[in-house]
PDB file of N, CA, C and O in Angstrom:
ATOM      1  N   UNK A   1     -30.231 -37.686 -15.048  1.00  0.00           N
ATOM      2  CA  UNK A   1     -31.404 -36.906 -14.601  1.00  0.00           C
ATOM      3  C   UNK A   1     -31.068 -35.419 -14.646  1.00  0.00           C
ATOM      4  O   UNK A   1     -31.738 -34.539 -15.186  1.00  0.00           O
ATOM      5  N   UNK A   2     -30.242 -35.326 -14.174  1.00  0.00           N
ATOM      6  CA  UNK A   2     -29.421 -33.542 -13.979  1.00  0.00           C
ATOM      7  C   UNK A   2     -29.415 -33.201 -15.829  1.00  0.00           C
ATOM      8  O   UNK A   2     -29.866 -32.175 -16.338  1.00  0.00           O
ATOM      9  N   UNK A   3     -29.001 -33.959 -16.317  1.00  0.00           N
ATOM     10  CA  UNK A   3     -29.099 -33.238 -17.962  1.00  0.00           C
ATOM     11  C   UNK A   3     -30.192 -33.146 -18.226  1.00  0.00           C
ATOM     12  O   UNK A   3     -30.606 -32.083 -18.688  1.00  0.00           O
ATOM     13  N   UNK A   4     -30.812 -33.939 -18.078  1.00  0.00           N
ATOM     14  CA  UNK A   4     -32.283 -34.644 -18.977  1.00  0.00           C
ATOM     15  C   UNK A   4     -32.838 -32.541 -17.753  1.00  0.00           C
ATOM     16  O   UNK A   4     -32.683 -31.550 -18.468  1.00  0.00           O
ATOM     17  N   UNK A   5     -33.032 -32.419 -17.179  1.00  0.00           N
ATOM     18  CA  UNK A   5     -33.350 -31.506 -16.159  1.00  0.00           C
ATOM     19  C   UNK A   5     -32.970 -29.826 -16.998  1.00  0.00           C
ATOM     20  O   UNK A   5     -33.580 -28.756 -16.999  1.00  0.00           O
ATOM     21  N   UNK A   6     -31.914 -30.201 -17.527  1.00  0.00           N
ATOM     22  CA  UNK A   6     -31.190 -28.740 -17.708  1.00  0.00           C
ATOM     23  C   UNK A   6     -31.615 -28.701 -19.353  1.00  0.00           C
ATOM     24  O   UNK A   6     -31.838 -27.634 -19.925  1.00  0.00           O
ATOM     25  N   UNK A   7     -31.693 -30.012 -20.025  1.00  0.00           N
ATOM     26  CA  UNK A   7     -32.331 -29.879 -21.292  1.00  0.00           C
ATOM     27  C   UNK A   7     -33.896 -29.276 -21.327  1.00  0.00           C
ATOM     28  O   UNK A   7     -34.458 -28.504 -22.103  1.00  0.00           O
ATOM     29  N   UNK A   8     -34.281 -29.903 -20.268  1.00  0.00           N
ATOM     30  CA  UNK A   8     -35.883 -29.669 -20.407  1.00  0.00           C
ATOM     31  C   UNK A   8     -36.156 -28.230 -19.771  1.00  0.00           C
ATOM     32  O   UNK A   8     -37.365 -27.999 -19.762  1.00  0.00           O
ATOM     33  N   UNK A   9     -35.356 -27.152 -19.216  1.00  0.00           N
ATOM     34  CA  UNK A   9     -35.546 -26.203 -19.299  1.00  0.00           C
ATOM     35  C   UNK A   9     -34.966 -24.984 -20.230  1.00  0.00           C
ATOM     36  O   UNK A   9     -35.461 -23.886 -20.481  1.00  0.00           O
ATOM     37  N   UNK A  10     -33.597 -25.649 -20.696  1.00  0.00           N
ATOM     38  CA  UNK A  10     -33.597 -24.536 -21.986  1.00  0.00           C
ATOM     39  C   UNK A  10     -34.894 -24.999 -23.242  1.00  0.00           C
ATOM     40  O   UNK A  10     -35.279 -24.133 -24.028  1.00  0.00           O
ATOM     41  N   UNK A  11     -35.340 -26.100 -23.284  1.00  0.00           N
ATOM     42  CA  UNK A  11     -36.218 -26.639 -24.502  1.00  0.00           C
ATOM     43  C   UNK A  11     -37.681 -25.392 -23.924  1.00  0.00           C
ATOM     44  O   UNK A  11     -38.497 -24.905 -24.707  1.00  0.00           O
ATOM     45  N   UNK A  12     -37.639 -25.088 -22.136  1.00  0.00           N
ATOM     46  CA  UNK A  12     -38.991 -24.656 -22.107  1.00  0.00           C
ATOM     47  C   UNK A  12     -38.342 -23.122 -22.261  1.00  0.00           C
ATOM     48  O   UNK A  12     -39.255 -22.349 -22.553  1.00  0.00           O
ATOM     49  N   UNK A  13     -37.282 -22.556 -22.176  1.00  0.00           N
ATOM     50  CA  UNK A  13     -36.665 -21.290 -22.581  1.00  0.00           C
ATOM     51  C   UNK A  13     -37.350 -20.973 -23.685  1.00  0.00           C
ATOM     52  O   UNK A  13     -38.193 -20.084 -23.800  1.00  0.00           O
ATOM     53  N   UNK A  14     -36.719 -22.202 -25.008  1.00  0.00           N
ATOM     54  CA  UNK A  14     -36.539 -21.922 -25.983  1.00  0.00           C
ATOM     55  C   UNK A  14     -38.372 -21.798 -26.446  1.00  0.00           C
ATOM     56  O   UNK A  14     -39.237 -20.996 -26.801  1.00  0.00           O
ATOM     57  N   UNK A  15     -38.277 -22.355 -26.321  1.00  0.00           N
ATOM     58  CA  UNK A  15     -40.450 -22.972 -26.797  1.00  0.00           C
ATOM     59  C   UNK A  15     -41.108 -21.671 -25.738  1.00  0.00           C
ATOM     60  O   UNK A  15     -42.181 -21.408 -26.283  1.00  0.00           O
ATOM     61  N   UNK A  16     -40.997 -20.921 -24.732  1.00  0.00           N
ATOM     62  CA  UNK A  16     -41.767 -19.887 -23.878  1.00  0.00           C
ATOM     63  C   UNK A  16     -41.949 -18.803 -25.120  1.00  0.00           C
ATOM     64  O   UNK A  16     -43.130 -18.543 -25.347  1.00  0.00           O
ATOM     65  N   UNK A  17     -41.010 -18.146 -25.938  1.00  0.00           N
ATOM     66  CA  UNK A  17     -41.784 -16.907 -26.665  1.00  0.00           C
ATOM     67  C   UNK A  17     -42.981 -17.472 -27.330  1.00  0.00           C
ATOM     68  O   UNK A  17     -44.110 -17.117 -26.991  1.00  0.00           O
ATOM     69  N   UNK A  18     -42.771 -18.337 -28.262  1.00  0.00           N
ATOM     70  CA  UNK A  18     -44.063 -19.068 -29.458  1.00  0.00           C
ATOM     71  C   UNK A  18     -44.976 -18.873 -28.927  1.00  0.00           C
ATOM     72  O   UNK A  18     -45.766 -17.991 -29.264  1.00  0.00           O
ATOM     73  N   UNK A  19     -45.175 -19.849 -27.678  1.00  0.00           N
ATOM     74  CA  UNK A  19     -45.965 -19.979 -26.771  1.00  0.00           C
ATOM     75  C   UNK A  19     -46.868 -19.351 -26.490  1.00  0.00           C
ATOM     76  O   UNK A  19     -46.494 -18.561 -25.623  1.00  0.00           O
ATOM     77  N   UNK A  20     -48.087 -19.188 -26.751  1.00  0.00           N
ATOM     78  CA  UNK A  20     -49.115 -18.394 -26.564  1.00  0.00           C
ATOM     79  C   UNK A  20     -49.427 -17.886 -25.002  1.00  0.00           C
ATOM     80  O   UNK A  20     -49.712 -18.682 -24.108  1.00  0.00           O
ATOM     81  N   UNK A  21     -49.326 -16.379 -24.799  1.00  0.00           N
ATOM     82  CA  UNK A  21     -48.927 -16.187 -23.432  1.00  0.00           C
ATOM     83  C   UNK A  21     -50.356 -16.727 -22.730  1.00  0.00           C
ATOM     84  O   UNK A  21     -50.191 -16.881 -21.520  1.00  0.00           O
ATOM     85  N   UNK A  22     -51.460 -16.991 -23.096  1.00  0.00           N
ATOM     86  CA  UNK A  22     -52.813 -17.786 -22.356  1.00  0.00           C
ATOM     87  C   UNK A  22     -52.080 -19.211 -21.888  1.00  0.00           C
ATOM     88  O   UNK A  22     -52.159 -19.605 -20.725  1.00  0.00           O
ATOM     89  N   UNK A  23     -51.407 -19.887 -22.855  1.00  0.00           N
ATOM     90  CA  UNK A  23     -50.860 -20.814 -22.481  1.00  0.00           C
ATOM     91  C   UNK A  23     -49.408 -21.370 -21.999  1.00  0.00           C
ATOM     92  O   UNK A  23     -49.005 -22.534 -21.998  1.00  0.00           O
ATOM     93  N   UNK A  24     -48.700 -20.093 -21.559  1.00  0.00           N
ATOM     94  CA  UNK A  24     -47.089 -20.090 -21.453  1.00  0.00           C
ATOM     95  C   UNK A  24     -47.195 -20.354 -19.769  1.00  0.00           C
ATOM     96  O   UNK A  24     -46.511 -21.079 -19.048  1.00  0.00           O
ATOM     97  N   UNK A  25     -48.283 -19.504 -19.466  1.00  0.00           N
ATOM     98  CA  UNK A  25     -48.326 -19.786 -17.573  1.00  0.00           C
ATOM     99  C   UNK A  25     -48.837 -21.329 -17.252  1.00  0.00           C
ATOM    100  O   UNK A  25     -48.514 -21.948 -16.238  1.00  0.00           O
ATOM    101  N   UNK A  26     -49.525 -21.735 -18.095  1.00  0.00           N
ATOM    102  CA  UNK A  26     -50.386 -23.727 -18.377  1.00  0.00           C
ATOM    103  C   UNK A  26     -49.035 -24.556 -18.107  1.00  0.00           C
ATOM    104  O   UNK A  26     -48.813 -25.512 -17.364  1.00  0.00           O
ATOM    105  N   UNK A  27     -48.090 -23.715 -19.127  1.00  0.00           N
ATOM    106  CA  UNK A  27     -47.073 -25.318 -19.535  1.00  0.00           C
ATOM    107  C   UNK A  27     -45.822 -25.027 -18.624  1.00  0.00           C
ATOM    108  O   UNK A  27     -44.734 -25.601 -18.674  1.00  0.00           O
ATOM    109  N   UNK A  28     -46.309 -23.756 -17.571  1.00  0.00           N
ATOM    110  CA  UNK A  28     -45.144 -23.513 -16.307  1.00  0.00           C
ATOM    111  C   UNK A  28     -45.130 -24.324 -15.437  1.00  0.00           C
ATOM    112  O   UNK A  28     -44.150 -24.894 -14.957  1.00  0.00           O
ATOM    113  N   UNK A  29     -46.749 -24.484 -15.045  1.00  0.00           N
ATOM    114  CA  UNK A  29     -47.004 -24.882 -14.127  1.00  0.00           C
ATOM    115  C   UNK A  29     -47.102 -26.547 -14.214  1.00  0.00           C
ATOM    116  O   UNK A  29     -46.950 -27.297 -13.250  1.00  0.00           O
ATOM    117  N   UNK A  30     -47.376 -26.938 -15.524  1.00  0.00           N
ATOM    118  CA  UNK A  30     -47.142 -28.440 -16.083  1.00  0.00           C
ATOM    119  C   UNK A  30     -45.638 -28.821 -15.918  1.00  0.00           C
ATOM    120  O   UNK A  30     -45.168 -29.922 -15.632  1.00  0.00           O
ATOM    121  N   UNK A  31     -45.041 -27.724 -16.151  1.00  0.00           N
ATOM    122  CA  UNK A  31     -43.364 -28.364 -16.230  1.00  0.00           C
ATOM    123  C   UNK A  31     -42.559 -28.874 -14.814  1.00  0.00           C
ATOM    124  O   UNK A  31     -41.656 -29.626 -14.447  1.00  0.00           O
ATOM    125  N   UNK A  32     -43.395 -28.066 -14.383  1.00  0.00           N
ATOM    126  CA  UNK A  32     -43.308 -27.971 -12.394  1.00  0.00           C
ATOM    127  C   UNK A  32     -44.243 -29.293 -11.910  1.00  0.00           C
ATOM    128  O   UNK A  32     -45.293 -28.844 -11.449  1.00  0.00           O
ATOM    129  N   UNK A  33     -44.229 -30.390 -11.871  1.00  0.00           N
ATOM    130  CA  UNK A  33     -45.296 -31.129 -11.293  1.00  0.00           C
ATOM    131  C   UNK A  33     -45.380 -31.029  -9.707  1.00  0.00           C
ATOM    132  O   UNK A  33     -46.384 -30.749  -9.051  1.00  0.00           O
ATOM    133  N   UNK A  34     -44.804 -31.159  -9.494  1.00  0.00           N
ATOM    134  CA  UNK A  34     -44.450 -30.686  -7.593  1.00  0.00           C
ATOM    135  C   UNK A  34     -45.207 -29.271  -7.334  1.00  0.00           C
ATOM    136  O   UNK A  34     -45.882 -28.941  -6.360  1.00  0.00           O
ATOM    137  N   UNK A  35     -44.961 -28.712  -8.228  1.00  0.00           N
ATOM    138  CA  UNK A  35     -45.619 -27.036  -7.805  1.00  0.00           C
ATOM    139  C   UNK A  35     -47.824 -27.403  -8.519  1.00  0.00           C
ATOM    140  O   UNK A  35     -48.962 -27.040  -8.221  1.00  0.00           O
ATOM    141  N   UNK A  36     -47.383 -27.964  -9.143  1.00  0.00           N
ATOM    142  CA  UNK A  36     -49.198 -28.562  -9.472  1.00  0.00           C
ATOM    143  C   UNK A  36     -49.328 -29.478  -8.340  1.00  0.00           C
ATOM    144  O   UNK A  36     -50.514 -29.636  -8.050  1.00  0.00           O
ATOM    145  N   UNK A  37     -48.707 -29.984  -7.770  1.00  0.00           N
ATOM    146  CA  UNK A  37     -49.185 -30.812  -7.167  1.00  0.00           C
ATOM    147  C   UNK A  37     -49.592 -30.188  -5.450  1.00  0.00           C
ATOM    148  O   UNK A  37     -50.569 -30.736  -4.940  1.00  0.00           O
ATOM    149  N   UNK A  38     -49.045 -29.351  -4.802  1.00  0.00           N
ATOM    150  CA  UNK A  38     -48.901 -28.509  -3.812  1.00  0.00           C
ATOM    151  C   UNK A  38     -50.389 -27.819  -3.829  1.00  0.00           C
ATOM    152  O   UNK A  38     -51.056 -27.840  -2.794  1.00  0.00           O
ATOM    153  N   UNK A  39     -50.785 -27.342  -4.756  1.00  0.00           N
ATOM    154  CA  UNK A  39     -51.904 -26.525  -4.310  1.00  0.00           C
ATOM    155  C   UNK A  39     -53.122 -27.968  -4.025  1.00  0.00           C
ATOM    156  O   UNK A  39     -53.808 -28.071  -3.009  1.00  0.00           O
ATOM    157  N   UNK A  40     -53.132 -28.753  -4.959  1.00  0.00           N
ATOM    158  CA  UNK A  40     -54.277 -30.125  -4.898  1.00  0.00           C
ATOM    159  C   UNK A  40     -53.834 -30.448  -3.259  1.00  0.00           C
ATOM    160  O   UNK A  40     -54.832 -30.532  -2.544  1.00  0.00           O
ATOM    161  N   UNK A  41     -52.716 -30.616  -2.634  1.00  0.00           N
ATOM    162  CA  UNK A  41     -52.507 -31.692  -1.084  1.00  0.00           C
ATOM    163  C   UNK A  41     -53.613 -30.210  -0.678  1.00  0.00           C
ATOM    164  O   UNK A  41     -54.730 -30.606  -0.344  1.00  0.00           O
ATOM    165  N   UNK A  42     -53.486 -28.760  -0.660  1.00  0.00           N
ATOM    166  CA  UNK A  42     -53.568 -27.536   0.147  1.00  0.00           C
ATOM    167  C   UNK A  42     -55.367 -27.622   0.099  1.00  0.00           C
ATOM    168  O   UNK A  42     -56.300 -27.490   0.891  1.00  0.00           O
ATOM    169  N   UNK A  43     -55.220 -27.837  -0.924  1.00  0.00           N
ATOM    170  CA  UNK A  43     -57.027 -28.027  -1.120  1.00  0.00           C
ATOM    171  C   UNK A  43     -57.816 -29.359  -0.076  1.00  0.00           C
ATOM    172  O   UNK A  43     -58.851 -29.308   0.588  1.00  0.00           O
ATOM    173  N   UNK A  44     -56.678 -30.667  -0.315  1.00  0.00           N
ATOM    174  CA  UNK A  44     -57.177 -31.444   0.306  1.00  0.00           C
ATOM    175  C   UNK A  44     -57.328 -31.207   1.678  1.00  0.00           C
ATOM    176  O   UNK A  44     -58.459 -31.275   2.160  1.00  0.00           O
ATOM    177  N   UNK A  45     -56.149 -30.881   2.536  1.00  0.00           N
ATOM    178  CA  UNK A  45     -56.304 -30.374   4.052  1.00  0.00           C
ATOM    179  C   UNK A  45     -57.070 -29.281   4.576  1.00  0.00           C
ATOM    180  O   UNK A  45     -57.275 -29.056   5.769  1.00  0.00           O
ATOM    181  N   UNK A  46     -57.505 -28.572   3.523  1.00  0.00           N
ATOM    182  CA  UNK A  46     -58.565 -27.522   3.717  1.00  0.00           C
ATOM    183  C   UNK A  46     -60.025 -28.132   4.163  1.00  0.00           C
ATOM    184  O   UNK A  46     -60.834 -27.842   5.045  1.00  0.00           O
ATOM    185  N   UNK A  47     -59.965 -29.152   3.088  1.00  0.00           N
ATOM    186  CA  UNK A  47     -61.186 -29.967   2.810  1.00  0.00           C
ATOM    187  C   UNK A  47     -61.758 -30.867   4.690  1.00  0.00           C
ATOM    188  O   UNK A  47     -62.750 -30.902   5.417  1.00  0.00           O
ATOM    189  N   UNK A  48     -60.396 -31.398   4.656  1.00  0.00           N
ATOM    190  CA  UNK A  48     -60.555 -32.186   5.980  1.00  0.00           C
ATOM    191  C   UNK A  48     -60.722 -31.177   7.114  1.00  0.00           C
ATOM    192  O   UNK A  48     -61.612 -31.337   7.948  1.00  0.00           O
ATOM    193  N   UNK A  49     -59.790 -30.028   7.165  1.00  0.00           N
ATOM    194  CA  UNK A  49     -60.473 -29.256   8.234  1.00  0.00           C
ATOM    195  C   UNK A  49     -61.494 -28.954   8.711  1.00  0.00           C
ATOM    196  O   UNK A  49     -61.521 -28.210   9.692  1.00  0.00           O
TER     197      UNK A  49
END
């Protein structure tokens, strides 16, 4: 897991210039699922309040 981890961020190093900067902040926040996922719980407890 720890490699597979350290691969998949030099691969998003390497792949961030190409990357169309409209879509370089998309595939940040995709690479992060925990950090996508944080604002959806923040929305939900908003909701219930």
């Amino acid at each position: 897991i720890v490699n597979r981890s350290t691969t998949n961020s030099l691969d998003f190093s390497n792949k961030n210039p190409p990357i169309d900067p409209l879509k370089s902040p998309r595939s940040y926040e995709h690479s992060d699922p925990i950090a996508d996922r944080i604002p959806c719980v923040v929305v939900e407890l908003s909701s219930q309040t």
